[in-house]
PyMOL commands that place a pseudoatom at each C-alpha (Angstrom):
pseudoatom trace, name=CA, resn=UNK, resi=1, chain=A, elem=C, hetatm=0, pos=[20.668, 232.550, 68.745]
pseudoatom trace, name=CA, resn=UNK, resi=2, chain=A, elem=C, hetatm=0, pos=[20.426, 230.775, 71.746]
pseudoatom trace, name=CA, resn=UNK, resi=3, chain=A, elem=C, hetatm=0, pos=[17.183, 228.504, 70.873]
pseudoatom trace, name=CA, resn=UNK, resi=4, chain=A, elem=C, hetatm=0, pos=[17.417, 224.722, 69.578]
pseudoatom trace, name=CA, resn=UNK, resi=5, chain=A, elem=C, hetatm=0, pos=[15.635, 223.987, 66.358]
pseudoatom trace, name=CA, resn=UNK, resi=6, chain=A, elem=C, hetatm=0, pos=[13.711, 220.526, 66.988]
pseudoatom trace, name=CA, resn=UNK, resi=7, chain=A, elem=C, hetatm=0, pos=[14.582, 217.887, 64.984]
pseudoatom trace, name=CA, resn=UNK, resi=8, chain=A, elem=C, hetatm=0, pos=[18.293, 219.292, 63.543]
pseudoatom trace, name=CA, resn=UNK, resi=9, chain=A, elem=C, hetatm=0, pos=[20.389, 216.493, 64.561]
pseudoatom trace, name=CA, resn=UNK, resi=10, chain=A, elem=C, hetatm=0, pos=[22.251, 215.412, 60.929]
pseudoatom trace, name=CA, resn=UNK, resi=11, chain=A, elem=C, hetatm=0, pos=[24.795, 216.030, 59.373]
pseudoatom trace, name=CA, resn=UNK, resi=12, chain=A, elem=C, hetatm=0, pos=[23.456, 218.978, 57.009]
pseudoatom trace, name=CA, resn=UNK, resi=13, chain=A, elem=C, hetatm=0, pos=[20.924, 221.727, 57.943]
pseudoatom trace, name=CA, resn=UNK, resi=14, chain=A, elem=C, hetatm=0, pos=[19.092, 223.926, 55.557]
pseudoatom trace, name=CA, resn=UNK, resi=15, chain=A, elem=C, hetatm=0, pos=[19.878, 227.280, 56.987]
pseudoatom trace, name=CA, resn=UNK, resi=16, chain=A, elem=C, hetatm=0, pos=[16.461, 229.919, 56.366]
pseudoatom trace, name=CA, resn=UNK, resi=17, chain=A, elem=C, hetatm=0, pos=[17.778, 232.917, 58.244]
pseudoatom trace, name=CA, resn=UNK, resi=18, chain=A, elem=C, hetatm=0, pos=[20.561, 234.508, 59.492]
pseudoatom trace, name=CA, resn=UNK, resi=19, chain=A, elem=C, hetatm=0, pos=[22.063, 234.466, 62.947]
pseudoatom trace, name=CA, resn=UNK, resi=20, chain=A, elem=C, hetatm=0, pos=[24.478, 232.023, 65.133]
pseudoatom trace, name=CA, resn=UNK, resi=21, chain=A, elem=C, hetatm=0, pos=[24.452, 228.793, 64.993]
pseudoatom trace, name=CA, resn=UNK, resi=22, chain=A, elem=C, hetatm=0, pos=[25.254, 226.503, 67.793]
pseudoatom trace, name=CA, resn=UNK, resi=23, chain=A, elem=C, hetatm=0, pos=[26.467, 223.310, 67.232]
pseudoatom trace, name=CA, resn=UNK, resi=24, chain=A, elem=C, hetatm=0, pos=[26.886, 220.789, 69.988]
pseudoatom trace, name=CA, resn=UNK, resi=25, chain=A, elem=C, hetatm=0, pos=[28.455, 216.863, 68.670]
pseudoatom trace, name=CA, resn=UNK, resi=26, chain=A, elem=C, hetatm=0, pos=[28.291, 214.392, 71.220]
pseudoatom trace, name=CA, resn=UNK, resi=27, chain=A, elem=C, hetatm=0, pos=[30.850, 211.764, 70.768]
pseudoatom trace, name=CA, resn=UNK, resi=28, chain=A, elem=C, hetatm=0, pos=[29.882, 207.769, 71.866]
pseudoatom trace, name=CA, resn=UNK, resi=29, chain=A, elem=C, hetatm=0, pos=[32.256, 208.233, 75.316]
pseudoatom trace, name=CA, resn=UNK, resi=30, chain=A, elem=C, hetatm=0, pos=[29.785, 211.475, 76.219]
pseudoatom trace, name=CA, resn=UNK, resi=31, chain=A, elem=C, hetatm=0, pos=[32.325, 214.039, 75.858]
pseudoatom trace, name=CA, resn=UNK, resi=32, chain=A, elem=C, hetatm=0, pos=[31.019, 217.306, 73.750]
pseudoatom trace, name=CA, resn=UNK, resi=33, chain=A, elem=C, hetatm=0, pos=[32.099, 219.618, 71.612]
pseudoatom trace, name=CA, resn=UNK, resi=34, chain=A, elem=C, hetatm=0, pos=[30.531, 222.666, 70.801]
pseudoatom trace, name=CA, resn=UNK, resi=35, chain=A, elem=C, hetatm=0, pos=[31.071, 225.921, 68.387]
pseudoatom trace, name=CA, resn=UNK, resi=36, chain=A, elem=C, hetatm=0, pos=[29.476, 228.790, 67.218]
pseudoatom trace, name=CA, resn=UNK, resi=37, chain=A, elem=C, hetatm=0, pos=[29.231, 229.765, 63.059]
pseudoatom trace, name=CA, resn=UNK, resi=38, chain=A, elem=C, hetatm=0, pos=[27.911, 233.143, 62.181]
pseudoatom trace, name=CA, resn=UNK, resi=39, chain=A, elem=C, hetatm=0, pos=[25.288, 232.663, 59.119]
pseudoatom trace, name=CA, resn=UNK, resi=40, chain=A, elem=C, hetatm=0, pos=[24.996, 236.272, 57.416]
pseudoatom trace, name=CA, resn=UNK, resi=41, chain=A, elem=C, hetatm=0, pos=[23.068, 236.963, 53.486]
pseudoatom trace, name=CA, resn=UNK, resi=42, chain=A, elem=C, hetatm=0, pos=[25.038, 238.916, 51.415]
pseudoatom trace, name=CA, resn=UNK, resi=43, chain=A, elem=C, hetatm=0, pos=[22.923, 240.826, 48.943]
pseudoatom trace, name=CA, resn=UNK, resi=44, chain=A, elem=C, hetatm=0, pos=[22.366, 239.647, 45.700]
pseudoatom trace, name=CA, resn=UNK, resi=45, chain=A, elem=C, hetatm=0, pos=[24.202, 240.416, 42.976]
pseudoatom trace, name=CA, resn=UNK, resi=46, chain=A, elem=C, hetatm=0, pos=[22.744, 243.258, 41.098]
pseudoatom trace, name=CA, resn=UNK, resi=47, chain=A, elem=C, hetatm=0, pos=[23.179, 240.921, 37.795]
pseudoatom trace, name=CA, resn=UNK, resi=48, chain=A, elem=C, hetatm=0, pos=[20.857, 240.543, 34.814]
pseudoatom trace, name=CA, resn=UNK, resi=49, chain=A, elem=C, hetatm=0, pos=[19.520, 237.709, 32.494]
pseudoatom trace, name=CA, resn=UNK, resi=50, chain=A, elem=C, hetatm=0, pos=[21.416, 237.493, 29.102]
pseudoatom trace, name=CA, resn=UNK, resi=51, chain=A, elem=C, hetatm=0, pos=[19.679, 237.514, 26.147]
pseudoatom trace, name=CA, resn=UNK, resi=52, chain=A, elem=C, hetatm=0, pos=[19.909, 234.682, 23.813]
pseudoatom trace, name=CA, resn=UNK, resi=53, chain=A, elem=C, hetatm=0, pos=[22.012, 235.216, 20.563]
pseudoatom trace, name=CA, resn=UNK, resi=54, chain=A, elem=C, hetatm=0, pos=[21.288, 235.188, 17.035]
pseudoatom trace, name=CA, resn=UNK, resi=55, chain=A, elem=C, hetatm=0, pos=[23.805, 234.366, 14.457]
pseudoatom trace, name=CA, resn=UNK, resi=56, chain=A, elem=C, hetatm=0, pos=[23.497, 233.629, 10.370]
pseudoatom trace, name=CA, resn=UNK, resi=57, chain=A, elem=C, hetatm=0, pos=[25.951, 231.179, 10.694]
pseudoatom trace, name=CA, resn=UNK, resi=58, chain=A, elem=C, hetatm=0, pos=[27.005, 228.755, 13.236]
pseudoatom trace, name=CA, resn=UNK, resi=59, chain=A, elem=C, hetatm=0, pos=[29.344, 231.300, 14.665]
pseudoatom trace, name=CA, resn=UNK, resi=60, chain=A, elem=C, hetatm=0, pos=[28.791, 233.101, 18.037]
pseudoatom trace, name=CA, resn=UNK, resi=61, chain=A, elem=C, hetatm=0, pos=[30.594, 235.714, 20.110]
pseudoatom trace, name=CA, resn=UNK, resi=62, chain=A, elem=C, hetatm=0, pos=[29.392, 234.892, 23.704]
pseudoatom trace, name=CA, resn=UNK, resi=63, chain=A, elem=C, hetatm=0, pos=[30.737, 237.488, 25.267]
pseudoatom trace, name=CA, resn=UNK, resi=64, chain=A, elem=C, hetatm=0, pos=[28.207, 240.130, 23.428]
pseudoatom trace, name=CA, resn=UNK, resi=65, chain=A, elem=C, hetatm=0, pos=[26.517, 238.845, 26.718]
pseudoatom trace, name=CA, resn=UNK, resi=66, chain=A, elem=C, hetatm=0, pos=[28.813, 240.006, 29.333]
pseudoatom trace, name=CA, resn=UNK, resi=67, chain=A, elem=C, hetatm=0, pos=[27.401, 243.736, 29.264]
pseudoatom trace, name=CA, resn=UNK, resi=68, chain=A, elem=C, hetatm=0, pos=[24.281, 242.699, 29.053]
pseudoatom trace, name=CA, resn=UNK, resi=69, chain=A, elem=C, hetatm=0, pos=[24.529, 240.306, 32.523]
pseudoatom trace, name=CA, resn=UNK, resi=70, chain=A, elem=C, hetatm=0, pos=[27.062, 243.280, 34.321]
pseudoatom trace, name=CA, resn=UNK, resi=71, chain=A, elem=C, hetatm=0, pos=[24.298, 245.727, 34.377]
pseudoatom trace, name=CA, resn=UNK, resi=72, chain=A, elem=C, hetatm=0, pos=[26.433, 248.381, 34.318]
pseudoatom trace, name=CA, resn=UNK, resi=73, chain=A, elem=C, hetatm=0, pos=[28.378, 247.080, 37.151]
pseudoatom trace, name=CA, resn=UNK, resi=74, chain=A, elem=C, hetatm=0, pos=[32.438, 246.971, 36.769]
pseudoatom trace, name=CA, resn=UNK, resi=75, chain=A, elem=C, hetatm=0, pos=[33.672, 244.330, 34.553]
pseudoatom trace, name=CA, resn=UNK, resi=76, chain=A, elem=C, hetatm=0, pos=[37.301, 243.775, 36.248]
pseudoatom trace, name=CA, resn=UNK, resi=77, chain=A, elem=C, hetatm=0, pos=[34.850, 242.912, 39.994]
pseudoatom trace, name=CA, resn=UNK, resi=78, chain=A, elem=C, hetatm=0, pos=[33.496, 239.912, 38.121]
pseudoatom trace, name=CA, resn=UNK, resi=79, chain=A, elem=C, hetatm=0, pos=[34.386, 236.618, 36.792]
pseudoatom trace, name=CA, resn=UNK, resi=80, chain=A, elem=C, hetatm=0, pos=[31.830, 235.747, 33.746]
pseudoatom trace, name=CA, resn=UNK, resi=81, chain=A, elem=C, hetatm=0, pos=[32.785, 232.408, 32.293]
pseudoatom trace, name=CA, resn=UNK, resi=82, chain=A, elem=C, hetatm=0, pos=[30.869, 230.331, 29.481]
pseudoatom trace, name=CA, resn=UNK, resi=83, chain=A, elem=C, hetatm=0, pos=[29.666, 226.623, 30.556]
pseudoatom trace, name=CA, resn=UNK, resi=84, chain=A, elem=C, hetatm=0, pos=[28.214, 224.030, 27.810]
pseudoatom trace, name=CA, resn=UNK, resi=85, chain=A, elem=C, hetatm=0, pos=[26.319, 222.494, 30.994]
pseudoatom trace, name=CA, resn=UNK, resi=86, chain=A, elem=C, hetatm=0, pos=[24.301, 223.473, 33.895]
pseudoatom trace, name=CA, resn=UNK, resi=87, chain=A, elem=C, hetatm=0, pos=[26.739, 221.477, 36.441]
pseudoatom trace, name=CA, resn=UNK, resi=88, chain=A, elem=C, hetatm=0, pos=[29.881, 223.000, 34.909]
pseudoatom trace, name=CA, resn=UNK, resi=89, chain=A, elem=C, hetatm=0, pos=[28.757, 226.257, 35.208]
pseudoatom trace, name=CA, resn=UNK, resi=90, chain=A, elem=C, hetatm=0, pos=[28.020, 225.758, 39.253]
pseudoatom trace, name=CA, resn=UNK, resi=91, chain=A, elem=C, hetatm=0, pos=[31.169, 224.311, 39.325]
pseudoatom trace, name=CA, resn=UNK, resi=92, chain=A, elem=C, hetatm=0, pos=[32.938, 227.137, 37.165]
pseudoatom trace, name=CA, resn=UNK, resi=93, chain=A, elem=C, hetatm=0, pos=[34.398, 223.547, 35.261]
pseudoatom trace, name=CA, resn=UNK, resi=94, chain=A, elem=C, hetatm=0, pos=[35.393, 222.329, 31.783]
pseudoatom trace, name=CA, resn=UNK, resi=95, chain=A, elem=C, hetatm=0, pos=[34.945, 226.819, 30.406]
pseudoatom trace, name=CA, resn=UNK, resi=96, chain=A, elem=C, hetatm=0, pos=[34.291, 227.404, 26.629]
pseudoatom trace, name=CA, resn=UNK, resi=97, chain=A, elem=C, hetatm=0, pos=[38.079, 228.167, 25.785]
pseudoatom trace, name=CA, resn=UNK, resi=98, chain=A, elem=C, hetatm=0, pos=[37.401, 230.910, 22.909]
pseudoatom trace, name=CA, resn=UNK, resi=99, chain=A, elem=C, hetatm=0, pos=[33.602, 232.553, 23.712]
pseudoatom trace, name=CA, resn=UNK, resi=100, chain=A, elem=C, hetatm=0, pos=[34.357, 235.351, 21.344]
pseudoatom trace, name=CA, resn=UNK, resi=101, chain=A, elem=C, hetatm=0, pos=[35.012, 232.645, 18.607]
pseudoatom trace, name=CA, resn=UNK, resi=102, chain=A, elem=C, hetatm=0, pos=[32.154, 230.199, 19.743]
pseudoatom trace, name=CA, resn=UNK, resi=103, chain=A, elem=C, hetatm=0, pos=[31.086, 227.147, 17.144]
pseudoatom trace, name=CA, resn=UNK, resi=104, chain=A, elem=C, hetatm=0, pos=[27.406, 226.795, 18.408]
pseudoatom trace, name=CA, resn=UNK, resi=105, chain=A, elem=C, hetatm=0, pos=[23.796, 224.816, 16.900]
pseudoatom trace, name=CA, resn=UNK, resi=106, chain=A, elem=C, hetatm=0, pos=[20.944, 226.073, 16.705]
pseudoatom trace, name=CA, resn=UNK, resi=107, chain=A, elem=C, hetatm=0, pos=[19.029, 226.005, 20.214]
pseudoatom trace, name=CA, resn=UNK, resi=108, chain=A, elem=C, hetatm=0, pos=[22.055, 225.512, 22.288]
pseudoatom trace, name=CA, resn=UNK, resi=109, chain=A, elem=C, hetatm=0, pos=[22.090, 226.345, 25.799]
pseudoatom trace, name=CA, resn=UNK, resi=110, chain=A, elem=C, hetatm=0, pos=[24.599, 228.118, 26.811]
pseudoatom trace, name=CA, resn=UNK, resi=111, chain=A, elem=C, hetatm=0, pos=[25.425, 228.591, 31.082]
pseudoatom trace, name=CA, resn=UNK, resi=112, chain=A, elem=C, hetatm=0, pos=[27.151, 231.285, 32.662]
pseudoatom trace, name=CA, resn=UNK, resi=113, chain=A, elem=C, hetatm=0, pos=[29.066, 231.510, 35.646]
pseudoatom trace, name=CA, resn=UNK, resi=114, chain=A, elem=C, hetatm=0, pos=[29.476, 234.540, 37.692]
pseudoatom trace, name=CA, resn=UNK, resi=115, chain=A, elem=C, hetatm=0, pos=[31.776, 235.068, 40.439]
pseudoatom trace, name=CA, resn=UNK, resi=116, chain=A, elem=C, hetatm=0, pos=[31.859, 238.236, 42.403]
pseudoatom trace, name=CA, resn=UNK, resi=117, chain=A, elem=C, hetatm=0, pos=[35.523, 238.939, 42.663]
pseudoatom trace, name=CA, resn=UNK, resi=118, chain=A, elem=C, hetatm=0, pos=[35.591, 242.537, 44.556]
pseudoatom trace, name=CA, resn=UNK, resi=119, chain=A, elem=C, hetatm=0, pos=[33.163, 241.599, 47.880]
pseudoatom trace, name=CA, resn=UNK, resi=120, chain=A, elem=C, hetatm=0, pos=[36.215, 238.858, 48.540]
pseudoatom trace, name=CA, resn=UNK, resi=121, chain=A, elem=C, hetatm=0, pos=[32.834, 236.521, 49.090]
pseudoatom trace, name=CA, resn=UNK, resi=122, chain=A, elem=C, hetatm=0, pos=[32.619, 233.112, 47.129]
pseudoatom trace, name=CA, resn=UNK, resi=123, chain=A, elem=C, hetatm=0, pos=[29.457, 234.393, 45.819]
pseudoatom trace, name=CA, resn=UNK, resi=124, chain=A, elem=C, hetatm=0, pos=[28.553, 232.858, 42.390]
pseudoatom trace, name=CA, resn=UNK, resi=125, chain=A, elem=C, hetatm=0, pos=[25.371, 232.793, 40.350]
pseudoatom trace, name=CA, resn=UNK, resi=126, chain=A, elem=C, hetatm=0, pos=[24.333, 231.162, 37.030]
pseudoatom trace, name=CA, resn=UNK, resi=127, chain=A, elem=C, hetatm=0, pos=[22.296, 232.203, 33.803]
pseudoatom trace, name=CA, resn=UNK, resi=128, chain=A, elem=C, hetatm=0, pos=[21.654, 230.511, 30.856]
pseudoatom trace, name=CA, resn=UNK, resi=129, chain=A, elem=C, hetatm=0, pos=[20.587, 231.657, 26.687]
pseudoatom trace, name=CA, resn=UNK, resi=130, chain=A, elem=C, hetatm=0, pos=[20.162, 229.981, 23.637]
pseudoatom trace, name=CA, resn=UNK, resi=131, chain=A, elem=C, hetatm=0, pos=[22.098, 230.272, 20.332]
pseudoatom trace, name=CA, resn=UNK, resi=132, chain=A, elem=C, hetatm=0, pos=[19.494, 230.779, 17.142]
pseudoatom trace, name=CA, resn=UNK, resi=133, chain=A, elem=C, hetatm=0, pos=[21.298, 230.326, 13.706]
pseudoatom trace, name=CA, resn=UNK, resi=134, chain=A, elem=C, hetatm=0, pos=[18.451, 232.432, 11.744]
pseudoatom trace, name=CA, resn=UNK, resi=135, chain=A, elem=C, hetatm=0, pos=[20.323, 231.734, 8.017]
pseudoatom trace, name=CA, resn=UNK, resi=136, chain=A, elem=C, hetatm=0, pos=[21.987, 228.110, 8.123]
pseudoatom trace, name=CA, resn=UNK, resi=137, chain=A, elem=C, hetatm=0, pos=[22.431, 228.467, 4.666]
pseudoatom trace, name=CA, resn=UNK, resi=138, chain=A, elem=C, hetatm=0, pos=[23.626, 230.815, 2.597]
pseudoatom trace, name=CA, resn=UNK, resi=139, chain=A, elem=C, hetatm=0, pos=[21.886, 231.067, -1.203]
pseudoatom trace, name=CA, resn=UNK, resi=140, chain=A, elem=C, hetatm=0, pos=[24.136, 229.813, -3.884]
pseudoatom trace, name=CA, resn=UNK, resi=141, chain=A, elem=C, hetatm=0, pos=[25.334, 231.832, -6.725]
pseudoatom trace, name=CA, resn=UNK, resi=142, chain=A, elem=C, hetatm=0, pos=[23.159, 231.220, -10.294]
pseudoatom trace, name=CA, resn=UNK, resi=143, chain=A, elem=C, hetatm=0, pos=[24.841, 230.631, -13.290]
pseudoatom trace, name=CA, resn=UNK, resi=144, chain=A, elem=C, hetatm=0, pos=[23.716, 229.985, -16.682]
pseudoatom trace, name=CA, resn=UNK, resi=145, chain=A, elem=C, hetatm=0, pos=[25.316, 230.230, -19.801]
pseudoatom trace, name=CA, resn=UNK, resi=146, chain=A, elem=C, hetatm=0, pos=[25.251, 233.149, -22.273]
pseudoatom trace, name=CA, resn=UNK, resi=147, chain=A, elem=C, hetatm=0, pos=[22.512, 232.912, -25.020]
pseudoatom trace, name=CA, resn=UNK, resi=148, chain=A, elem=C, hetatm=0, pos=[23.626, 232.462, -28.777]
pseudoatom trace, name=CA, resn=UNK, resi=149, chain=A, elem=C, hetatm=0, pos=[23.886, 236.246, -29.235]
pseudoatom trace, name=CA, resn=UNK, resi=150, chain=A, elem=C, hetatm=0, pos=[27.125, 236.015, -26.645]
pseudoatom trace, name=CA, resn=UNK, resi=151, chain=A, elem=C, hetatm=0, pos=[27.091, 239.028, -25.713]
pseudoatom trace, name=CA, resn=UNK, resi=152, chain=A, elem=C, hetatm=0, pos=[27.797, 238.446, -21.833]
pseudoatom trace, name=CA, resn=UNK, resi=153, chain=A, elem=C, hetatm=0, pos=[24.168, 239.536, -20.104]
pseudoatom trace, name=CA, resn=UNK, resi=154, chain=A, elem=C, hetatm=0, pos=[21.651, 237.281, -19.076]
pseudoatom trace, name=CA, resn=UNK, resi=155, chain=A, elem=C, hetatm=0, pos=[18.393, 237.345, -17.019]
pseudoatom trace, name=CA, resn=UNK, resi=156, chain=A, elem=C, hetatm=0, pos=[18.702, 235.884, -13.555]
pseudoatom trace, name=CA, resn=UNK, resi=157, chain=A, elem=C, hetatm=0, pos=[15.505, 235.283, -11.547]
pseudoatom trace, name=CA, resn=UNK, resi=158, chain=A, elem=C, hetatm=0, pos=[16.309, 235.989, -8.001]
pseudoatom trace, name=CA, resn=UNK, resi=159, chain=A, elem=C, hetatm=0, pos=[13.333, 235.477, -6.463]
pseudoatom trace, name=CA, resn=UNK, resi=160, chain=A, elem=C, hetatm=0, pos=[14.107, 231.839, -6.343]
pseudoatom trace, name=CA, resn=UNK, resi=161, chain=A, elem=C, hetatm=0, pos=[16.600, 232.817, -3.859]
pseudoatom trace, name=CA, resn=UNK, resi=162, chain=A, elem=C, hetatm=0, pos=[13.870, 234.145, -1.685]
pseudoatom trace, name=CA, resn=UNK, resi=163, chain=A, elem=C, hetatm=0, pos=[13.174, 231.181, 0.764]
pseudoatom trace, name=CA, resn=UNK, resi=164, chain=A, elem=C, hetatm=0, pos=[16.784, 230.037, 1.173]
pseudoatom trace, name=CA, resn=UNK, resi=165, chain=A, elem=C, hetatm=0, pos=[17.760, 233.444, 2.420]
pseudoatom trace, name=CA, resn=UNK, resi=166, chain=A, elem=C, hetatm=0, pos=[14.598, 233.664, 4.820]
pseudoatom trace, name=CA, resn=UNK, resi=167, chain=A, elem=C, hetatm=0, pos=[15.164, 230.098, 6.294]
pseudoatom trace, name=CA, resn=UNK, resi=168, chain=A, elem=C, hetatm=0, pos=[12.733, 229.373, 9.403]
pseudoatom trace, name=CA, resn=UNK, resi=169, chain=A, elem=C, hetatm=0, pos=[12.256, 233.259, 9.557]
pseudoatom trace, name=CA, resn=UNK, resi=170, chain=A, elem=C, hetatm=0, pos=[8.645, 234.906, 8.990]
pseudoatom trace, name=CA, resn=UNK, resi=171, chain=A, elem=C, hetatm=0, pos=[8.147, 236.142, 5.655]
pseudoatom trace, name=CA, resn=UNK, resi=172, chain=A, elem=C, hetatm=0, pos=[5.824, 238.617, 6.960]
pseudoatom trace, name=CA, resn=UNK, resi=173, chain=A, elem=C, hetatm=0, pos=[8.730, 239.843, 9.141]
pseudoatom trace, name=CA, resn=UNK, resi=174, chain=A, elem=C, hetatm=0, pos=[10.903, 240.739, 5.935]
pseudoatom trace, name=CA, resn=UNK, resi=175, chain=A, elem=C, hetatm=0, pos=[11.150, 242.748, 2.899]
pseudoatom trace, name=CA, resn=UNK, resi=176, chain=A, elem=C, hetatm=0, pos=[13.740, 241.334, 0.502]
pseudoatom trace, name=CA, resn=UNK, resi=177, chain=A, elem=C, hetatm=0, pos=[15.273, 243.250, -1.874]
for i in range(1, 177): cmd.bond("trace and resi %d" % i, "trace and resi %d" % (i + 1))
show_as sticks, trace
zoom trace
């Protein structure tokens, strides 16, 4: 805007507000050159955080998420892809080819990308959640064998089945029946 910030002579300038920018390069035989960029903020996208995901297996469907980021906003004016890293997702690189199928671990991170698509800005933002397998194993069936009398009933104890279905879970969070 007409005013020359001390000190801003490299290549790169961390811009804090909006406005013009002047730029003047002087080349080794004196001559100039000078131009003008227009810095303006768009508002931020009215996005919010996914949740992290819960599963009994090692199976996920990321895109549970996708409402949950849009906050209500219109699905077909953003681009949500599914990142395994931090520098993919900035990058909108390497994207989790089936996030509806997803084979996660437990405590995975999982990155989002987000492009808005209808402001025709290059606007992009990134979230993250974690994948919690709550079951990782599934109780196996009892057998026994029938008792002398052979008549094809037995007594199973099914408590014993108890832990194996809770996992890592609280007890005190669950009735089993």
């Amino acid at each position: 805007n007409g005013v020359n910030i001390p000190g801003a002579t490299s290549y790169t300038y961390t811009v804090c507000s909006a406005g013009t920018y002047g730029i003047v390069i002087t080349f080794p035989s004196g001559c100039q050159q000078l131009d003008d960029m227009i810095i303006e903020y768009l508002p931020a996208m009215p996005l919010s955080n996914p949740v992290d995901l819960y599963s009994a297996t090692n199976q996920f469907n990321l895109t549970l998420n996708t409402p949950t980021i849009l906050n209500g906003q219109t699905p077909s004016d953003f681009n949500i892809n599914y990142h395994n890293s931090l520098i993919d997702a900035q990058n909108v690189a390497n994207i989790i080819g089936n996030p509806s199928n997803y084979i996660g671990f437990d405590g995975e991170v999982i990155y989002v990308s987000i492009q808005d698509d209808a402001s025709g800005s290059d606007c992009k933002e990134t979230r993250s959640f974690v994948l919690h397998i709550t079951n990782p194993l599934a109780p196996p069936d009892l057998v026994t064998c029938d008792d002398a009398s052979n008549d094809g009933s037995e007594i199973f104890d099914l408590t014993v089945q108890t832990p194996i279905v809770l996992g890592t879970n609280n007890p005190a969070d669950y009735t089993i029946t």
